[in-house]
N, C-alpha and C positions, 0 to 999 in steps of 0.2 A: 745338510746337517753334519756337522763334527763331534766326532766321536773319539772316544777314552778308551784306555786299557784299564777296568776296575782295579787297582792295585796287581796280585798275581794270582784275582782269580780263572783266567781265562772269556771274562765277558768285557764285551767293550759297548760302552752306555753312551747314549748320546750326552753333549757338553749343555743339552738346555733339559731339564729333568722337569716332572708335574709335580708339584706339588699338593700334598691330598689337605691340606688345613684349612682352606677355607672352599669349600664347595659349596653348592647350590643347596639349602638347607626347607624344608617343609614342615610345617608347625611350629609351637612354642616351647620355652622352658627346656625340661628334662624329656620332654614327649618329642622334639624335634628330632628328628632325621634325614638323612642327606635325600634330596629328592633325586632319584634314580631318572627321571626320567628327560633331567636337564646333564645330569653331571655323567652319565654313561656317556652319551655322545659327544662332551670335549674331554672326557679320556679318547674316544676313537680317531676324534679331529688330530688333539695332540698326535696320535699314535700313529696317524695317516702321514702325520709331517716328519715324519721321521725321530718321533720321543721315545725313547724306548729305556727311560728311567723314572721311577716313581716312587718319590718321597712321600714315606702315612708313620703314621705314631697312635697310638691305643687311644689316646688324647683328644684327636681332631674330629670333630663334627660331630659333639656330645657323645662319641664313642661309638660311632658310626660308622667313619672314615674308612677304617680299613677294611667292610664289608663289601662299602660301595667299590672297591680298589679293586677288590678280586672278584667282586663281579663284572667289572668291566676288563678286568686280565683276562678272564677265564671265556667271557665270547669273545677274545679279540684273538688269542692264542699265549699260553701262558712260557713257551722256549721263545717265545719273543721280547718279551716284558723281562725288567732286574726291579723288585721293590725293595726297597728299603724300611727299614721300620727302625723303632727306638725303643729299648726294652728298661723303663726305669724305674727302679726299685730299691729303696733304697733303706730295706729292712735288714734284719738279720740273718735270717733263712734263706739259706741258698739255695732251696727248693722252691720257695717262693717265689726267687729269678725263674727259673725253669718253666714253673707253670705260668707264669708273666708271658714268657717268650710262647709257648706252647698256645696260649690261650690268643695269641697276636697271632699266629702261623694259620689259628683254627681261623678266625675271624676273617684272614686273609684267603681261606681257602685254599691253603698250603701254596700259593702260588709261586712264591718266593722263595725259591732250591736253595734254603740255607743249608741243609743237610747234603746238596749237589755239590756247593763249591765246599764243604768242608770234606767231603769221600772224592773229589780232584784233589786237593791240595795234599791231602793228605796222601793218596795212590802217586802221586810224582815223590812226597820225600819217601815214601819205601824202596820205589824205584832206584831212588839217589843212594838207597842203605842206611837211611832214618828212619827210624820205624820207632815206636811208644812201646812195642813191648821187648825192644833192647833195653829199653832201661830199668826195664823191672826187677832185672839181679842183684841191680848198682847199690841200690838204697842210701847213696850219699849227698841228693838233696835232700833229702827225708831228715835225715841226720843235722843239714843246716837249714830247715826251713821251720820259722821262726814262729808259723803257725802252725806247727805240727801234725801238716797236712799228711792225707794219707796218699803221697802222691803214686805209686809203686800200683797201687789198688786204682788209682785213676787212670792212671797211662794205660793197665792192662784193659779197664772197662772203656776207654774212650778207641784202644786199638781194635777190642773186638765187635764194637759199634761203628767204625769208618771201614773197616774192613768186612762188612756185611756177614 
């Protein structure tokens, strides 16, 4: 199997990934759900072959998908597995992204260290002398951003959430 450097977050995923959208599905209609007991075992096949990246979306397998994803992460070993998911929304409330994403994390049974590779990425630029809550003094995006975000109040709340 050939493997990738995921961008810069420190995991490298193999170049053939699973895809979670069309799985082995059990019943009709809206009552349908992924049948667990065909589609656990070619996640493990895949994962025996060296797959060790898996595509799911809120979307896939009448909303199912990402259940079946992280139950089969979760016996297989979950520092093994990178999932991937797609968070789409595309209202007005940007809380309503949040709990989109939250509600996808739960479903996936947190398997997917979103929160892992953003507390890496982030602990390398402090390291580097980048840090989110240098710029809280500055306030001169704040002054050119054109949706008068309240960024100064973000940075501080996004630095003292990666910085545990």
């Amino acid at each position: 199997m050939l493997y990738r450097d995921l961008g810069r977050t420190g995991y490298r995923v193999s170049q053939l990934g699973f895809g979670a959208m069309r799985l082995p599905m059990v019943g009709e209609g809206e009552e349908a759900r992924v049948d667990r007991a065909l589609a656990i075992p070619m996640f493990h096949r895949a994962f025996e072959a060296g797959v060790n990246y898996v595509d799911s979306a809120v979307g896939y397998g009448n909303r199912d998908s990402q259940r079946a994803v992280g139950d089969a992460v979760k016996s297989w070993g979950r520092e093994k597995i990178v999932v991937s998911t797609k968070n789409p929304y595309y209202g007005e409330e940007e809380k309503d992204w949040w709990q989109n994403l939250e509600d996808s994390l739960y479903n996936l049974g947190r398997v997917y260290g979103l929160w892992d590779v953003a507390r890496k990425r982030y602990a390398r630029a402090v390291a580097r002398g980048r840090s989110a809550n240098l710029c809280e003094e500055c306030g001169e995006c704040e002054e050119k951003c054109p949706q008068k975000l309240s960024i100064r109040a973000q940075l501080k709340e996004a630095h003292e959430t990666l910085m545990g």
